[in-house]
Kinemage of the C-alpha trace (Angstrom):
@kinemage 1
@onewidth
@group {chain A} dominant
@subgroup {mainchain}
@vectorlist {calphas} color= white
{ca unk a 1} P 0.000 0.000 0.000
{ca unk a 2} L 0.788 3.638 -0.663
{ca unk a 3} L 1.784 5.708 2.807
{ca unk a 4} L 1.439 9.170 3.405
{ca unk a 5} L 2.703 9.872 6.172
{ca unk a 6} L 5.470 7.394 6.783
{ca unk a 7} L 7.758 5.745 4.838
{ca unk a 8} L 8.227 1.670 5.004
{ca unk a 9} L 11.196 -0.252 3.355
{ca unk a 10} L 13.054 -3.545 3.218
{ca unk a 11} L 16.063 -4.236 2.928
{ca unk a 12} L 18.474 -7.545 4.352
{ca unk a 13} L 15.126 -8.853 6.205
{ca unk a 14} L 15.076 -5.740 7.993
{ca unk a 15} L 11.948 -3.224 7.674
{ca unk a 16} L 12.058 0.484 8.657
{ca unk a 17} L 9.060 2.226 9.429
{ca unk a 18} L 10.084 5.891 9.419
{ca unk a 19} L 7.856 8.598 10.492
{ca unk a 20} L 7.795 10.974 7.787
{ca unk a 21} L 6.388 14.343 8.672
{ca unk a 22} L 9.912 16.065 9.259
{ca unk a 23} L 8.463 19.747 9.320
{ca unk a 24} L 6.375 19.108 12.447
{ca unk a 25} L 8.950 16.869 13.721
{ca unk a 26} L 6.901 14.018 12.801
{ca unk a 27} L 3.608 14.957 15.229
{ca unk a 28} L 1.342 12.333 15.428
{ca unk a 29} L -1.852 12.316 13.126
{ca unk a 30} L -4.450 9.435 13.540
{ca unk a 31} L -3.263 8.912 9.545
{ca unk a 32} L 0.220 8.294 10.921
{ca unk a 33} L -1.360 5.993 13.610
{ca unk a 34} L -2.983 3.711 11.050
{ca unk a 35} L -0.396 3.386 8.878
{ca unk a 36} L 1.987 2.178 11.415
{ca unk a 37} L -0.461 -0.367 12.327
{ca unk a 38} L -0.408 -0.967 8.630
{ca unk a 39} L 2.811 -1.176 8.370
{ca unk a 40} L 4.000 -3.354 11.215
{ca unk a 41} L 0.759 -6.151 9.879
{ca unk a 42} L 3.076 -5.806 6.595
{ca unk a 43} L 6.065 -6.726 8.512
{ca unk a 44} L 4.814 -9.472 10.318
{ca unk a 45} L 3.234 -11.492 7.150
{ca unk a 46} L 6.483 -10.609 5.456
{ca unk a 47} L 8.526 -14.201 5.547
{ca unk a 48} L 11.385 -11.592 4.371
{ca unk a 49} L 10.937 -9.666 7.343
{ca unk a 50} L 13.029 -10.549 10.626
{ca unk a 51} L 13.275 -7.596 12.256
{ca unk a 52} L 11.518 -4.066 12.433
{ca unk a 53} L 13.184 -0.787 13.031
{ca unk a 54} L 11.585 2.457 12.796
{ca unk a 55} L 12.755 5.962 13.358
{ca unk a 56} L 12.011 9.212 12.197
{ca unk a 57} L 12.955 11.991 9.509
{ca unk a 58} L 14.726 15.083 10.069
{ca unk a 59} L 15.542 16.122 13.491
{ca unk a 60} L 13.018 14.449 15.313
{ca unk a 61} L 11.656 10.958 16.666
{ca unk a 62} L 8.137 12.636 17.392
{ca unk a 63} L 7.415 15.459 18.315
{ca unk a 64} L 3.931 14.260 20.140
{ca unk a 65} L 0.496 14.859 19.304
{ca unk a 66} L 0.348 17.647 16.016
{ca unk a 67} L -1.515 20.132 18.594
{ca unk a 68} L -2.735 22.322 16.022
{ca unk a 69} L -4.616 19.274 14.448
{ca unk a 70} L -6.462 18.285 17.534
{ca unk a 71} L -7.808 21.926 17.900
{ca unk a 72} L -9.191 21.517 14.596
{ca unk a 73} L -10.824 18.295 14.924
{ca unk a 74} L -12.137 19.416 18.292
{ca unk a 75} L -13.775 22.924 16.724
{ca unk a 76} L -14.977 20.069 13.905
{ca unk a 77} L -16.446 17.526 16.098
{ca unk a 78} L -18.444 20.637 18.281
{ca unk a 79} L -19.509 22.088 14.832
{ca unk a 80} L -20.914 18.549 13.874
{ca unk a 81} L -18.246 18.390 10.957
{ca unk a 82} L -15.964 15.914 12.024
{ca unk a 83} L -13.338 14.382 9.994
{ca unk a 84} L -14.086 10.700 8.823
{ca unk a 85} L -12.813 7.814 10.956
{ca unk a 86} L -12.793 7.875 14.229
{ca unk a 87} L -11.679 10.333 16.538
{ca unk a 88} L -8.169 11.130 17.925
{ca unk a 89} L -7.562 8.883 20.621
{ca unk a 90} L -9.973 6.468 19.129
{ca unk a 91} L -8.129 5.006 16.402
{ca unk a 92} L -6.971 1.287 16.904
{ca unk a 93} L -3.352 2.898 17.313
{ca unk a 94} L -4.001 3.989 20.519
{ca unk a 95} L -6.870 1.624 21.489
{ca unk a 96} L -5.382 -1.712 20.529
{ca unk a 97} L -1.741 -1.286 18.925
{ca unk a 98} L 0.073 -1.155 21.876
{ca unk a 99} L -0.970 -4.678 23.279
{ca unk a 100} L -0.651 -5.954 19.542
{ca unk a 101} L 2.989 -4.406 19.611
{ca unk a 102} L 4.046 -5.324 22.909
{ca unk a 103} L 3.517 -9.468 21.946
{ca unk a 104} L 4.716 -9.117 18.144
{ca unk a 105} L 6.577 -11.969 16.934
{ca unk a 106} L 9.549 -10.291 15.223
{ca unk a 107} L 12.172 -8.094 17.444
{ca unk a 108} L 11.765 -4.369 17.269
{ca unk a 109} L 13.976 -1.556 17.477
{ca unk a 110} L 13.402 2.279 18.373
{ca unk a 111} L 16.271 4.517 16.798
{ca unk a 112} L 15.240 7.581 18.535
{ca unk a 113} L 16.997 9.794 16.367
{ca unk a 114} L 15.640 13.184 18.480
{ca unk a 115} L 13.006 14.936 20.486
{ca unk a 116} L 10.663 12.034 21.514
{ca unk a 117} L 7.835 13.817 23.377
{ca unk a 118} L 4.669 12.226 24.540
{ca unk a 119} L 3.109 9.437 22.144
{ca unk a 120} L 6.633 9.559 20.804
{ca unk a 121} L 7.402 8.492 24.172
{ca unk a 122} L 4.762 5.810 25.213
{ca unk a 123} L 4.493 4.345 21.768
{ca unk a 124} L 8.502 3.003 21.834
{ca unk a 125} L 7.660 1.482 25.483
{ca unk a 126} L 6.710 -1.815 23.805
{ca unk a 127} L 9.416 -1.937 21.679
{ca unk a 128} L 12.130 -4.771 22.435
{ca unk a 129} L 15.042 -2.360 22.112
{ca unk a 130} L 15.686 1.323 22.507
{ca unk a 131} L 18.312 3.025 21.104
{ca unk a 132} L 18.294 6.655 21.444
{ca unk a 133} L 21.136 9.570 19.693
{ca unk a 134} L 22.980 11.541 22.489
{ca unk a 135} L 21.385 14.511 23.506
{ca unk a 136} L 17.879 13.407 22.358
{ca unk a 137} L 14.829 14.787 24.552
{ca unk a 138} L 11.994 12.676 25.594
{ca unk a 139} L 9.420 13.663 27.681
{ca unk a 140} L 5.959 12.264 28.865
{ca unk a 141} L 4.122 16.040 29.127
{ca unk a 142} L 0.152 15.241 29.533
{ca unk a 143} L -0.486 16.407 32.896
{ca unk a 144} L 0.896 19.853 31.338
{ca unk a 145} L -1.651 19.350 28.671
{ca unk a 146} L -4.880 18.603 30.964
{ca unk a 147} L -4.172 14.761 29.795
{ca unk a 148} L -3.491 11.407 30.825
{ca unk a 149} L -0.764 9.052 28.960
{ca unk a 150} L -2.046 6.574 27.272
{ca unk a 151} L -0.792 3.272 25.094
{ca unk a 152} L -0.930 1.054 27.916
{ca unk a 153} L 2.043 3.163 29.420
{ca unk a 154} L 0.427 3.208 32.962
{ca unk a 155} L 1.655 -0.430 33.090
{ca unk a 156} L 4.575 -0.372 30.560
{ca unk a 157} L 6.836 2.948 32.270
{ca unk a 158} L 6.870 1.541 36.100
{ca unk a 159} L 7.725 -2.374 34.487
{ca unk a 160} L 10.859 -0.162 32.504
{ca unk a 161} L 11.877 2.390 35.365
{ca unk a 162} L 9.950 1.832 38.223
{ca unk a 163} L 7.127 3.132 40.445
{ca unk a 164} L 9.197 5.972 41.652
{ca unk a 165} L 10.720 7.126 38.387
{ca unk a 166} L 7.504 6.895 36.497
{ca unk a 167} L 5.869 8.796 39.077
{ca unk a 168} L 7.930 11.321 38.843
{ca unk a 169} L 8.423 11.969 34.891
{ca unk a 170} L 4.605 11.914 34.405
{ca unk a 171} L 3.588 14.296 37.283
{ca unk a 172} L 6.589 16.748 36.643
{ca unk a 173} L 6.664 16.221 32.955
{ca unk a 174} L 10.069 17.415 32.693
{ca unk a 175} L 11.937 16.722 29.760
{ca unk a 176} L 15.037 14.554 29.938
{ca unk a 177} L 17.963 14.076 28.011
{ca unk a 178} L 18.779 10.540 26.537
{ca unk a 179} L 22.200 10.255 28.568
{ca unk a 180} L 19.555 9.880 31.529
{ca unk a 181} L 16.916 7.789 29.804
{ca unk a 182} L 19.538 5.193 29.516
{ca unk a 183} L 20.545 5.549 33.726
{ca unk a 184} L 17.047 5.040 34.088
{ca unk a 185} L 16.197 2.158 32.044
{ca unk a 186} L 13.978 4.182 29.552
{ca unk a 187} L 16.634 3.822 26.666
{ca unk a 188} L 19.129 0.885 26.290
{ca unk a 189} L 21.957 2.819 24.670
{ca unk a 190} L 23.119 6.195 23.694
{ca unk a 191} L 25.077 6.547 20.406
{ca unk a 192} L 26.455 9.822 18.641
{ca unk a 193} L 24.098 10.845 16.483
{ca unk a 194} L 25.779 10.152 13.359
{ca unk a 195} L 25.887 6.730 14.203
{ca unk a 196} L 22.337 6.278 15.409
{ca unk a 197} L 21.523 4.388 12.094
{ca unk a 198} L 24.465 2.287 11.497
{ca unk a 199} L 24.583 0.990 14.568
{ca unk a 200} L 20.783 0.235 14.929
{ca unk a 201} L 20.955 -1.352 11.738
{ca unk a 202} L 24.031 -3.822 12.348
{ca unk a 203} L 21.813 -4.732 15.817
{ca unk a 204} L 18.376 -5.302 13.546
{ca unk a 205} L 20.347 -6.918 10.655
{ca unk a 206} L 22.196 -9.689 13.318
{ca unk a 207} L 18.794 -10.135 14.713
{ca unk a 208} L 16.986 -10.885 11.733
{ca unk a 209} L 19.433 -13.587 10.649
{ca unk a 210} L 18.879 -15.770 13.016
{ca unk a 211} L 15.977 -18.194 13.996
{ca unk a 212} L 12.881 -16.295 13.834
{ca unk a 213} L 10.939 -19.412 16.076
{ca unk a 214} L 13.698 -19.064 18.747
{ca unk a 215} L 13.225 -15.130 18.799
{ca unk a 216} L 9.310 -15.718 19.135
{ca unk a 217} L 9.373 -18.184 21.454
{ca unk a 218} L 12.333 -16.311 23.471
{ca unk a 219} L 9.774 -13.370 23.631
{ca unk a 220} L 6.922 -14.999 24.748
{ca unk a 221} L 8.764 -16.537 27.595
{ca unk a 222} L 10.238 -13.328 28.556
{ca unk a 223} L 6.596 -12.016 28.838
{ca unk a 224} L 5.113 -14.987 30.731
{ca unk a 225} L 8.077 -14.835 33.063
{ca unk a 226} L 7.649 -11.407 34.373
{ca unk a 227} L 4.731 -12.188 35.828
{ca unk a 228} L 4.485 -15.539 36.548
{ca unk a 229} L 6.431 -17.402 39.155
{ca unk a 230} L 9.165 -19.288 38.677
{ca unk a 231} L 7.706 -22.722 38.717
{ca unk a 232} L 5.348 -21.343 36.154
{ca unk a 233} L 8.321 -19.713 34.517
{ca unk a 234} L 10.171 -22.847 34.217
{ca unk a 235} L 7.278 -24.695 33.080
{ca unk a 236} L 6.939 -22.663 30.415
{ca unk a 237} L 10.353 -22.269 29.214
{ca unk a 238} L 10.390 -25.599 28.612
{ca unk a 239} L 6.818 -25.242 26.598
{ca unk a 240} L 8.182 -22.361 24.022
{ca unk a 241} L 11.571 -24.515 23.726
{ca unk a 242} L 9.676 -27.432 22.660
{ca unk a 243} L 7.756 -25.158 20.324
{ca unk a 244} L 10.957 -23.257 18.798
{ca unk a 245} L 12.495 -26.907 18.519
{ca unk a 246} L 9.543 -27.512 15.918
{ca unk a 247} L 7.819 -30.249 19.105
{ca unk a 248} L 10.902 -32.344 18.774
């Protein structure tokens, strides 16, 4: 399918979603939200596919919610001339996505290649990997904004940093600076941002050669085991191994 608002390639089984509205650092439409979903069913019916990175154009990761958009389709909806489709913050992006991402098959990478503010921020929380440019701002600003976060990150941010930390970036919503993200869990590594790319793309391209039953079953036990017991745990590890070994 055609995209609009993001671009999606292939290339040595890896696929890059990249957010592609670079002169509003990439703000998040509900257009952008379907075609992600879109995107990432592409990726995981793609036999070709083993691994999914996605980033964003120009200077920034996201830049959060396009603010000026959701005044207009407010001052729509209260003049009964609402866009078609549903609402923001009704789209299956933010309704269902997040669960959908959080147990997909194939390893994902974030290259947060800048400012990561708000849904730029709770839609990378399901991602397997993180990988964010030095100096790169995230930030989780709703409260500033009369608004909760949303995309399941009330669970997701205290499992990553903790009660305290997650606490304390949603009811301050101060910005932080990668370099910090990483101390706290939120991002695995820093990189120079010239380097961003290259070195997500080595990470994604080792990934996807390798055995993508292993990687799905090594997933799903990962999952189960966080919040199971260990008996459970073991139980099951020896369940997905037996699955990734084909039942043999």
């Amino acid at each position: 399918m055609g995209y609009e608002t993001i671009l999606y390639t292939v290339d040595a089984r890896v696929a890059t979603i990249t957010l592609n509205r670079p002169e509003k650092l990439n703000a998040y439409v509900p257009e952008m939200g379907n075609e992600i979903v879109a995107a990432f069913a592409a990726a995981r019916e793609d036999a070709e596919v083993g691994a999914v990175v996605v980033t964003g154009a120009g200077r920034g990761f996201c830049a959060g919610v396009d603010l000026d958009r959701l005044k207009e389709d407010r001052a729509a909806a209260a003049a009964g001339q609402g866009r078609p489709g549903p609402p923001i913050g009704q789209e299956a992006f933010v309704r269902s996505f997040p669960e959908e991402l959080l147990n997909f098959p194939k390893p994902t990478i974030a290259a947060v290649n800048g400012a990561a503010i708000g849904v730029g921020v709770t839609f990378i929380l399901p991602f397997d990997l993180r990988i964010a440019a030095a100096g790169a701002k995230l930030a989780v600003p709703f409260t500033k904004l009369g608004m909760l976060p949303g995309l399941g990150s009330s669970h997701l941010l205290p499992a990553l940093i903790g009660l305290v930390k997650a606490k304390e970036l949603v009811l301050t919503a101060r910005t932080i600076l990668a370099e910090e993200a990483e101390r706290i869990g939120l991002v695995n590594q820093v990189v120079p941002a010239d380097e961003l790319l290259a070195t997500v793309g080595e990470l994604a391209r080792d990934l996807a050669g390798r055995d993508p039953r292993v990687l799905a079953a090594a997933k799903r036990s990962i999952l189960f085991g966080a919040q199971a017991s260990m008996a459970e745990a073991m139980k099951n590890e020896q369940r997905e191994g037996e699955a990734a070994r084909g039942g043999s």
